[in-house]
PyMOL Python script that loads the backbone (N, CA, C, O; Angstrom):
from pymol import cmd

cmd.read_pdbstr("""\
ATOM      1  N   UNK A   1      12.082 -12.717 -32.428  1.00  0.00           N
ATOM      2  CA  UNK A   1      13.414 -13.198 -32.113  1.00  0.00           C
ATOM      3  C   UNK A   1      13.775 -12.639 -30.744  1.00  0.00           C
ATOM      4  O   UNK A   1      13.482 -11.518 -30.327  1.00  0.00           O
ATOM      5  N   UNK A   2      14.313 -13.389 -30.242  1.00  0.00           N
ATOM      6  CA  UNK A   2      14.350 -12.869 -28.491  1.00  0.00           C
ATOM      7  C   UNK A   2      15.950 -12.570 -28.371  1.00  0.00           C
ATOM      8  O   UNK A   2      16.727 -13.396 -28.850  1.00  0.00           O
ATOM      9  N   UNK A   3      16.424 -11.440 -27.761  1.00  0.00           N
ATOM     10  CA  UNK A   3      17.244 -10.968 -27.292  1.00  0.00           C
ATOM     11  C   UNK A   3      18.254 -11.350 -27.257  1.00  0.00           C
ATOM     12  O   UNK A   3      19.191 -10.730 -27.760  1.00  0.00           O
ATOM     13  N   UNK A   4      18.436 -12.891 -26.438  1.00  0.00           N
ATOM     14  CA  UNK A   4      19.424 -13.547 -26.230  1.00  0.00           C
ATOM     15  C   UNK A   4      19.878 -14.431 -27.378  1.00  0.00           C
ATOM     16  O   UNK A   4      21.025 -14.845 -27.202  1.00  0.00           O
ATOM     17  N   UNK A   5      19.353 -14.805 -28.410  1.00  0.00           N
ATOM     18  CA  UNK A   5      19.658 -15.063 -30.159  1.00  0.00           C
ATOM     19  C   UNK A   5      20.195 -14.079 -30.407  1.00  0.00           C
ATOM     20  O   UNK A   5      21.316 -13.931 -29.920  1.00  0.00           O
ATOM     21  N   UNK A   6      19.819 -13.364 -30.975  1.00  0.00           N
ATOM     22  CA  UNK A   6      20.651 -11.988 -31.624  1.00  0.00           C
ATOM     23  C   UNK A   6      21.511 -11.302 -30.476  1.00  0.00           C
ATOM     24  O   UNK A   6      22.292 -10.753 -31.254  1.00  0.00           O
ATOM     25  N   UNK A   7      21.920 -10.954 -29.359  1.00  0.00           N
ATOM     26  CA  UNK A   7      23.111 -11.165 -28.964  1.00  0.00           C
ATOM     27  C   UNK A   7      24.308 -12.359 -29.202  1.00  0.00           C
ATOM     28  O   UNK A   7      25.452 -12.085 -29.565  1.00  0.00           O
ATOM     29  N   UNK A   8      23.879 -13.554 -28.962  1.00  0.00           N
ATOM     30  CA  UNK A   8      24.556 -14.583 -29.050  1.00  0.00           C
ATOM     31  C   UNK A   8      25.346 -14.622 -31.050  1.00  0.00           C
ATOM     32  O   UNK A   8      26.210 -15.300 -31.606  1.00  0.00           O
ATOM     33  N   UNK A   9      24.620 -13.737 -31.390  1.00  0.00           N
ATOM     34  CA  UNK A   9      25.297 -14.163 -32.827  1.00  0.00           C
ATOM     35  C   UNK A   9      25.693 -12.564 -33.275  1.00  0.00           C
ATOM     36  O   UNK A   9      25.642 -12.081 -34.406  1.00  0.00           O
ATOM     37  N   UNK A  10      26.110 -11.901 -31.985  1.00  0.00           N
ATOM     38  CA  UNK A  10      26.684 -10.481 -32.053  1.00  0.00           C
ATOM     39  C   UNK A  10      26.374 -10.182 -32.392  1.00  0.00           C
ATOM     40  O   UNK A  10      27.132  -9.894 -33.318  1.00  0.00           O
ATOM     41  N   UNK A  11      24.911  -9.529 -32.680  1.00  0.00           N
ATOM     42  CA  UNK A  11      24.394  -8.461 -33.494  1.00  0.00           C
ATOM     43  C   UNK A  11      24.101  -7.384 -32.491  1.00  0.00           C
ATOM     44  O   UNK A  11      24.572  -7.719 -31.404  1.00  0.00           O
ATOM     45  N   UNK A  12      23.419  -6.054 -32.435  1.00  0.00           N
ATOM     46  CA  UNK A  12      22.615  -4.771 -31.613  1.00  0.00           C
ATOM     47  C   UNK A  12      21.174  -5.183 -32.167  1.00  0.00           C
ATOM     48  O   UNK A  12      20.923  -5.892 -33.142  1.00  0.00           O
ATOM     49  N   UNK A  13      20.340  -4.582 -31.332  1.00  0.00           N
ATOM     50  CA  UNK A  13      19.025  -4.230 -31.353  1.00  0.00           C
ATOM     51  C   UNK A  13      18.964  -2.759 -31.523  1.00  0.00           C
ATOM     52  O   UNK A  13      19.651  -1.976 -30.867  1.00  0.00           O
ATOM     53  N   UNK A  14      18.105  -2.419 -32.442  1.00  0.00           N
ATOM     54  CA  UNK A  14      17.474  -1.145 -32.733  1.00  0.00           C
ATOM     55  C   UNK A  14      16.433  -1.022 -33.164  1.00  0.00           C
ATOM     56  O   UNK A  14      15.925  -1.808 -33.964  1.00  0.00           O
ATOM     57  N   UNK A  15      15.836   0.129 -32.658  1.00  0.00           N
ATOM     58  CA  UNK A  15      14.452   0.848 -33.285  1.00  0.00           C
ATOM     59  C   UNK A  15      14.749   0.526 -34.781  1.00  0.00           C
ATOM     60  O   UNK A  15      15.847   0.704 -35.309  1.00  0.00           O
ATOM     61  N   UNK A  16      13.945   0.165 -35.233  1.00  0.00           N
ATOM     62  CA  UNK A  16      13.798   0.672 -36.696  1.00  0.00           C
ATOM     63  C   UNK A  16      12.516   1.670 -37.611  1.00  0.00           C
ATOM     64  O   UNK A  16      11.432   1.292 -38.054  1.00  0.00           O
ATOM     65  N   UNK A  17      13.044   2.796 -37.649  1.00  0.00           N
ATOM     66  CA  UNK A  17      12.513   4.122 -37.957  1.00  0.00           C
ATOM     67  C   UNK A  17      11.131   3.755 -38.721  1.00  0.00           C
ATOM     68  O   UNK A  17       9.998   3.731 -38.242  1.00  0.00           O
ATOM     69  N   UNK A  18      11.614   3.431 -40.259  1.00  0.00           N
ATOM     70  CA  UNK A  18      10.844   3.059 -41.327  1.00  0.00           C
ATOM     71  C   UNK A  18       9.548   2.305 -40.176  1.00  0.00           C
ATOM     72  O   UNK A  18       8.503   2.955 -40.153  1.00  0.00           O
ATOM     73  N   UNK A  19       9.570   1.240 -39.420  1.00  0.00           N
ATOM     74  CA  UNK A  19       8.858   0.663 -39.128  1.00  0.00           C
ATOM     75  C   UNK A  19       7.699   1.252 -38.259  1.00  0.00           C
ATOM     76  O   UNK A  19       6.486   1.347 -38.443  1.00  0.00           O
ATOM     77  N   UNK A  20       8.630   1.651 -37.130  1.00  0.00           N
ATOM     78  CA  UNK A  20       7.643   3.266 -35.978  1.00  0.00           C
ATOM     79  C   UNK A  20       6.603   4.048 -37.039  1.00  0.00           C
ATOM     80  O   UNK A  20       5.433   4.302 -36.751  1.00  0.00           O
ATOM     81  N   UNK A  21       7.231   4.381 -38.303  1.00  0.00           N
ATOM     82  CA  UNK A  21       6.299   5.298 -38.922  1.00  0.00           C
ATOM     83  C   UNK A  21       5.388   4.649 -39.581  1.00  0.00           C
ATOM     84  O   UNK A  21       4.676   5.374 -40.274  1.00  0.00           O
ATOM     85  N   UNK A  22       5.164   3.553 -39.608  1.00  0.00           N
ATOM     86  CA  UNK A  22       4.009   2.731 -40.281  1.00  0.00           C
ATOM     87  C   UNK A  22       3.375   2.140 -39.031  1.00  0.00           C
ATOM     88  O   UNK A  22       2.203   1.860 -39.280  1.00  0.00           O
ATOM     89  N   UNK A  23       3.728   1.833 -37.727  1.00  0.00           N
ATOM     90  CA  UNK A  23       2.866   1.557 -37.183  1.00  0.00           C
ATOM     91  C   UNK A  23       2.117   2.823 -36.503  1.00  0.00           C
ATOM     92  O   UNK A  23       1.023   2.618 -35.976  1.00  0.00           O
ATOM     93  N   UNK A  24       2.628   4.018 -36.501  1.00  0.00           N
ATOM     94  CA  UNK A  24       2.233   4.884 -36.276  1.00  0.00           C
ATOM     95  C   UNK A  24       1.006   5.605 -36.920  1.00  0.00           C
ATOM     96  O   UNK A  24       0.215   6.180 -36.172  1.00  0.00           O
ATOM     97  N   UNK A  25       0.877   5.604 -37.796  1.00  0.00           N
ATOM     98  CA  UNK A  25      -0.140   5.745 -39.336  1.00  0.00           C
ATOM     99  C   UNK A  25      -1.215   4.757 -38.541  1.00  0.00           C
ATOM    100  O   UNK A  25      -2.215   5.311 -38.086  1.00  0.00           O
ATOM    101  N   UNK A  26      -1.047   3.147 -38.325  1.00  0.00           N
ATOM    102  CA  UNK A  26      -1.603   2.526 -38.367  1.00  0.00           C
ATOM    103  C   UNK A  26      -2.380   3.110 -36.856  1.00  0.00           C
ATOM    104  O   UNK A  26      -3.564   3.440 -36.793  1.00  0.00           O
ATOM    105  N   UNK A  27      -1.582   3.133 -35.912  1.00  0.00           N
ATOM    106  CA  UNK A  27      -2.329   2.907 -34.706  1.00  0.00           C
ATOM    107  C   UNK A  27      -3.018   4.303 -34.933  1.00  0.00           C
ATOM    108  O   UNK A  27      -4.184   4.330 -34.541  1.00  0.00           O
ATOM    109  N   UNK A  28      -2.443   5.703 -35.596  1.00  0.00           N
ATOM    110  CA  UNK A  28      -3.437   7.026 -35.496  1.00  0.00           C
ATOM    111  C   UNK A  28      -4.897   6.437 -35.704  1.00  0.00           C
ATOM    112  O   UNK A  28      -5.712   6.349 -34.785  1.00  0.00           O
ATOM    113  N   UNK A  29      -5.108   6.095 -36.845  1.00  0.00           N
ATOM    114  CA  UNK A  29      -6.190   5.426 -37.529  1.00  0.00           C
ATOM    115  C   UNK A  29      -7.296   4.422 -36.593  1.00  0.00           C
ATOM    116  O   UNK A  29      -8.398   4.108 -37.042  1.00  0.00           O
ATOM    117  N   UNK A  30      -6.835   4.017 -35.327  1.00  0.00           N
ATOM    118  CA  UNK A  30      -7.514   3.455 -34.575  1.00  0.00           C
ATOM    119  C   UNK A  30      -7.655   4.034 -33.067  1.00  0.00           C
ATOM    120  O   UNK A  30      -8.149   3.545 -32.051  1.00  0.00           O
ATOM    121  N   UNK A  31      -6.964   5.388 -33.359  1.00  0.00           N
ATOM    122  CA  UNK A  31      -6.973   6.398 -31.960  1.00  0.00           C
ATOM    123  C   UNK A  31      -6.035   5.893 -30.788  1.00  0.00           C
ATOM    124  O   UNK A  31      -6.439   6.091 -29.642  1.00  0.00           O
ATOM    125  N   UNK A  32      -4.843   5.273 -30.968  1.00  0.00           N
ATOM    126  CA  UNK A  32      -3.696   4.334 -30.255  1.00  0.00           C
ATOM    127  C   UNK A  32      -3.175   5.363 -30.509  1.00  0.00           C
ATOM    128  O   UNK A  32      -3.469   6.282 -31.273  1.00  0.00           O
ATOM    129  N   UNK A  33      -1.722   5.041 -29.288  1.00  0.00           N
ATOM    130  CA  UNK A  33      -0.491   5.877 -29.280  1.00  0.00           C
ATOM    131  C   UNK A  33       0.670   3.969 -29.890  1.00  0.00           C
ATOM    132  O   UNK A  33       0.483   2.752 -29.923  1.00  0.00           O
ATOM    133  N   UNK A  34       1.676   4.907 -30.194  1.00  0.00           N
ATOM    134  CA  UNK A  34       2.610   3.754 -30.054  1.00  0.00           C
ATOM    135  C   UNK A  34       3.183   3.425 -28.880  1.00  0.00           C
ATOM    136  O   UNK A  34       3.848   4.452 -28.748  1.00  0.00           O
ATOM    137  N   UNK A  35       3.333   3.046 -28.316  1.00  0.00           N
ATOM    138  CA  UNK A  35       3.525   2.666 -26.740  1.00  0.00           C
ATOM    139  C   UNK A  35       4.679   2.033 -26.629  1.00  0.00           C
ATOM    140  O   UNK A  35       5.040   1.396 -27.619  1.00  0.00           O
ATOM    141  N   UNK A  36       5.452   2.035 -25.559  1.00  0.00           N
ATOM    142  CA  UNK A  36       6.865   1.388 -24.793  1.00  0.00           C
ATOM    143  C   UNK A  36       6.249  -0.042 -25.248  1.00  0.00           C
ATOM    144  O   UNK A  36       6.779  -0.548 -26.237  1.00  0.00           O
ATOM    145  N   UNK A  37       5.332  -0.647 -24.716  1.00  0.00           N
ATOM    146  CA  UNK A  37       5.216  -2.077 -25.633  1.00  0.00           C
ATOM    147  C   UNK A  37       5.092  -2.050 -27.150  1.00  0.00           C
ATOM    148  O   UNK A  37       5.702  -3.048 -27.535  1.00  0.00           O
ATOM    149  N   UNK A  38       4.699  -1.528 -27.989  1.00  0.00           N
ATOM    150  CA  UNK A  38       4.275  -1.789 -29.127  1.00  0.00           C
ATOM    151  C   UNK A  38       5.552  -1.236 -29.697  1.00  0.00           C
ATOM    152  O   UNK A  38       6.093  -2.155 -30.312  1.00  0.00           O
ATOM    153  N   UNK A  39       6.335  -0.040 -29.770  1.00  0.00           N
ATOM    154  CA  UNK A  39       7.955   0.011 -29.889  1.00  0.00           C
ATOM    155  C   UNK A  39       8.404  -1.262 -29.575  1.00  0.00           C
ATOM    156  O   UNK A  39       8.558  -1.590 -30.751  1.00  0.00           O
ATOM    157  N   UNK A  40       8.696  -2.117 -29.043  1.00  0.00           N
ATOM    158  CA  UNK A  40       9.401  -3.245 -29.111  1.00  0.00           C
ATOM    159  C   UNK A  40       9.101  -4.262 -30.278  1.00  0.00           C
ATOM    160  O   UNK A  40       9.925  -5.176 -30.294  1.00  0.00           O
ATOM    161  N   UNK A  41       8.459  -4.314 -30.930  1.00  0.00           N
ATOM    162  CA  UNK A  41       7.498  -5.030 -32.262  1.00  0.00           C
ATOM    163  C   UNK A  41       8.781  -4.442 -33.092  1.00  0.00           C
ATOM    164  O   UNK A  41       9.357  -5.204 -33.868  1.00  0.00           O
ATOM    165  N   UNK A  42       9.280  -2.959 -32.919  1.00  0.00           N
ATOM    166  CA  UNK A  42       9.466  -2.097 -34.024  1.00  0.00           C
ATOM    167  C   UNK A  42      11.413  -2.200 -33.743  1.00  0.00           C
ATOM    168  O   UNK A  42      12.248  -1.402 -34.169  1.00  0.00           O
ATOM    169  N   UNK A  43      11.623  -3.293 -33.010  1.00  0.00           N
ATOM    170  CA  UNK A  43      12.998  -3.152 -32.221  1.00  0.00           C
ATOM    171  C   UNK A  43      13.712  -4.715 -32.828  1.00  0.00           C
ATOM    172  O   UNK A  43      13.713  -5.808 -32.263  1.00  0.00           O
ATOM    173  N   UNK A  44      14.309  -4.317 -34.221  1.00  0.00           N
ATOM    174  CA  UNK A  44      14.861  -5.950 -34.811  1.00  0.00           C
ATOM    175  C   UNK A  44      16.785  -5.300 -34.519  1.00  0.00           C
ATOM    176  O   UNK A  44      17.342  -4.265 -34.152  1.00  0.00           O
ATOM    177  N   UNK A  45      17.204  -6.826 -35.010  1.00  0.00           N
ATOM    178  CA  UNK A  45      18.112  -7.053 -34.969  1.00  0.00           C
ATOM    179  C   UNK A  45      18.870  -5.807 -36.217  1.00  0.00           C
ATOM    180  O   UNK A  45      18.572  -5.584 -37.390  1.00  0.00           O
ATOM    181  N   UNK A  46      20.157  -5.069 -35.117  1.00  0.00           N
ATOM    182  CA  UNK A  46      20.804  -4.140 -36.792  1.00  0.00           C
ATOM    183  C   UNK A  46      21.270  -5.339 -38.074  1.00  0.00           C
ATOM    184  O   UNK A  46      21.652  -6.478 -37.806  1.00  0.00           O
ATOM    185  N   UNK A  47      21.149  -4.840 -39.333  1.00  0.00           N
ATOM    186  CA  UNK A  47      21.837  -5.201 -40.348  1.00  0.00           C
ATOM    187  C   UNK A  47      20.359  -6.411 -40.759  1.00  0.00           C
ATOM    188  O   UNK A  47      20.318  -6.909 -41.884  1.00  0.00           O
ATOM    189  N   UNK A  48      19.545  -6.658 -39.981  1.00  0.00           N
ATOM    190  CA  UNK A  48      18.349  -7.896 -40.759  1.00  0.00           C
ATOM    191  C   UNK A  48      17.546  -6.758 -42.196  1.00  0.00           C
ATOM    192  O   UNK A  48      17.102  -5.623 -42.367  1.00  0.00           O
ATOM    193  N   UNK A  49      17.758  -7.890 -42.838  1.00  0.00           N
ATOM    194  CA  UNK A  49      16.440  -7.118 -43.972  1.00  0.00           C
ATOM    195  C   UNK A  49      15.286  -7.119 -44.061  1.00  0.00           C
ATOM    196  O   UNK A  49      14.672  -8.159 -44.300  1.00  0.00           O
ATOM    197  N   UNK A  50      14.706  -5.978 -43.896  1.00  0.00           N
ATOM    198  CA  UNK A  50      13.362  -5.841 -43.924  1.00  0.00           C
ATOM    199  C   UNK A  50      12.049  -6.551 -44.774  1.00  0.00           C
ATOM    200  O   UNK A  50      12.307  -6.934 -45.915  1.00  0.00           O
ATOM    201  N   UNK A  51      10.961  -6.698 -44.376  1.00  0.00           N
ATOM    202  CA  UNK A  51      10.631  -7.351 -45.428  1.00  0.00           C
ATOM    203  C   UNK A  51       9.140  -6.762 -45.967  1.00  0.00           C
ATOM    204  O   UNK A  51       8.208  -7.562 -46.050  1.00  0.00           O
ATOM    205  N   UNK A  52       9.008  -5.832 -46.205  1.00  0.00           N
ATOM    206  CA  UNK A  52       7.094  -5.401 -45.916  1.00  0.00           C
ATOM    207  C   UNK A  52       6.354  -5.940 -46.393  1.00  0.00           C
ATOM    208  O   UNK A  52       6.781  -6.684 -47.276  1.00  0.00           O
ATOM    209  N   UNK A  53       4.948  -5.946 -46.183  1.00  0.00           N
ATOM    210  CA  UNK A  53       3.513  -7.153 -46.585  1.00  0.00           C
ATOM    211  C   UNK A  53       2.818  -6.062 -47.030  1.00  0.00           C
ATOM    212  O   UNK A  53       2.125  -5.567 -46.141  1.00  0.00           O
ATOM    213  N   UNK A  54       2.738  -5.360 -48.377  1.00  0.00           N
ATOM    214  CA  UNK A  54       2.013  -4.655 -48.978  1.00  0.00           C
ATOM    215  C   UNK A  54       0.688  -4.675 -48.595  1.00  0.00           C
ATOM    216  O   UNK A  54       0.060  -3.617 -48.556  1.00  0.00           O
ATOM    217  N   UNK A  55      -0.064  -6.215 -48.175  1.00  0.00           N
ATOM    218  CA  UNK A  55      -1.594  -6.361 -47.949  1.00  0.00           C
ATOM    219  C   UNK A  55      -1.958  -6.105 -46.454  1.00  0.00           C
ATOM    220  O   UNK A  55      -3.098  -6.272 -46.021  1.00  0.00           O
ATOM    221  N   UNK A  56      -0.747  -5.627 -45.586  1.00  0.00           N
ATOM    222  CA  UNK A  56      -0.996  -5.905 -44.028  1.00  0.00           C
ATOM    223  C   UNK A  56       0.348  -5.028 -43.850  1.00  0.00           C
ATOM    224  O   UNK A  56       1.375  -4.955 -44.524  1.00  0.00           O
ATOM    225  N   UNK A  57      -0.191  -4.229 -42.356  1.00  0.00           N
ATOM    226  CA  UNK A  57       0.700  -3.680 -41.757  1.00  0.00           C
ATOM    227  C   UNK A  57       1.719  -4.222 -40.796  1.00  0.00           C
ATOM    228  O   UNK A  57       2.228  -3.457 -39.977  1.00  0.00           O
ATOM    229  N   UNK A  58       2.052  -5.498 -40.842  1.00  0.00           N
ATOM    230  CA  UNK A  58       2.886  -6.058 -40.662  1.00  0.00           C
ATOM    231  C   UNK A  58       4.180  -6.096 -41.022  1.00  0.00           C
ATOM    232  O   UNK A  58       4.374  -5.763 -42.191  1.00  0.00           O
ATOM    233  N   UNK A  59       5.090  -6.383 -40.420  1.00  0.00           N
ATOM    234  CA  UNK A  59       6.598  -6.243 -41.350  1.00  0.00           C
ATOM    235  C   UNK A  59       7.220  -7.356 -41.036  1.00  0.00           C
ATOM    236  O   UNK A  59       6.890  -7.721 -39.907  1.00  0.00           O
ATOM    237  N   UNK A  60       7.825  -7.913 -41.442  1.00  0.00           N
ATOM    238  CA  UNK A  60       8.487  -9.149 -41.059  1.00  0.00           C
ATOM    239  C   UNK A  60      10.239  -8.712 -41.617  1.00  0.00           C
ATOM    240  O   UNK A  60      10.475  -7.845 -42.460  1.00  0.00           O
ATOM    241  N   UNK A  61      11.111  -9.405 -41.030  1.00  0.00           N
ATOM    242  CA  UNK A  61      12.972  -9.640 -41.594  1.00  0.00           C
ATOM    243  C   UNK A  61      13.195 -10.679 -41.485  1.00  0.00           C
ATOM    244  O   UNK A  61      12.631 -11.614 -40.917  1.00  0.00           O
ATOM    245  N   UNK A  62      14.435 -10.528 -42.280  1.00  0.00           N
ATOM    246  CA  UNK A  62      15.092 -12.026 -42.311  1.00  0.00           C
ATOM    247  C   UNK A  62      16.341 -11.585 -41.571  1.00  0.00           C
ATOM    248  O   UNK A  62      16.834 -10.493 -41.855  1.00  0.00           O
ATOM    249  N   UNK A  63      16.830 -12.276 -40.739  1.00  0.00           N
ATOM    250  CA  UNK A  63      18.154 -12.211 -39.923  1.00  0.00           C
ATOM    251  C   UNK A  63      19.079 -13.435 -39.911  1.00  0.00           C
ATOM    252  O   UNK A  63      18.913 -14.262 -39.015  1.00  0.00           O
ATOM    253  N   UNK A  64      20.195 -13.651 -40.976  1.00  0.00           N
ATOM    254  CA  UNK A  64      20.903 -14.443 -41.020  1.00  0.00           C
ATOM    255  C   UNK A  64      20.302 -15.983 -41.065  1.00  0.00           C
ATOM    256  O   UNK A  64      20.825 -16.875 -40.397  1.00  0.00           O
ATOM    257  N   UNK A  65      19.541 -16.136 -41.629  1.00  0.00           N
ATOM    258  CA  UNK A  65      18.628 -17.591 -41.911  1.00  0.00           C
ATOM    259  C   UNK A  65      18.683 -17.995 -40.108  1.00  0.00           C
ATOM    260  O   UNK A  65      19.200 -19.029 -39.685  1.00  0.00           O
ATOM    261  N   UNK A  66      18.291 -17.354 -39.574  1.00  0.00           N
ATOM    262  CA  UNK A  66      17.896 -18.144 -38.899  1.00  0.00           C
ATOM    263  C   UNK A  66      15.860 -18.150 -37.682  1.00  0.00           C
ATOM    264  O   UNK A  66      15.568 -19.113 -36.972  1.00  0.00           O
TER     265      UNK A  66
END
""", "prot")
cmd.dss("prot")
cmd.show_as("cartoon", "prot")
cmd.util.cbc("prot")
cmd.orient("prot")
């Protein structure tokens, strides 16, 4: 979701914690740092619900159906 959506429908952008620490796990495991790019993966809209993929370190939200 790009920036200018979730401004436009007044929301903030934030880190989301829970998420940093799972990709973090993930990238140790492949000798990666989390990086100024890969933090942005980890940067949703405040108030979206999370959604985790038990089979994949992926995370996906839902933000106001849209």
């Amino acid at each position: 979701m790009t920036k200018w959506l979730v401004c436009s429908v007044g929301a903030q952008l934030k880190v989301h914690e829970p998420t940093v620490k799972l990709m973090q796990a993930h990238y140790a495991k492949t000798g990666k740092e989390v990086n100024e790019a890969r933090l942005r993966m980890a940067t949703l809209p405040e108030g979206a619900e999370v959604c985790s993929i038990t089979s994949s370190t992926l995370t996906a939200y839902d933000a106001w159906n849209v």
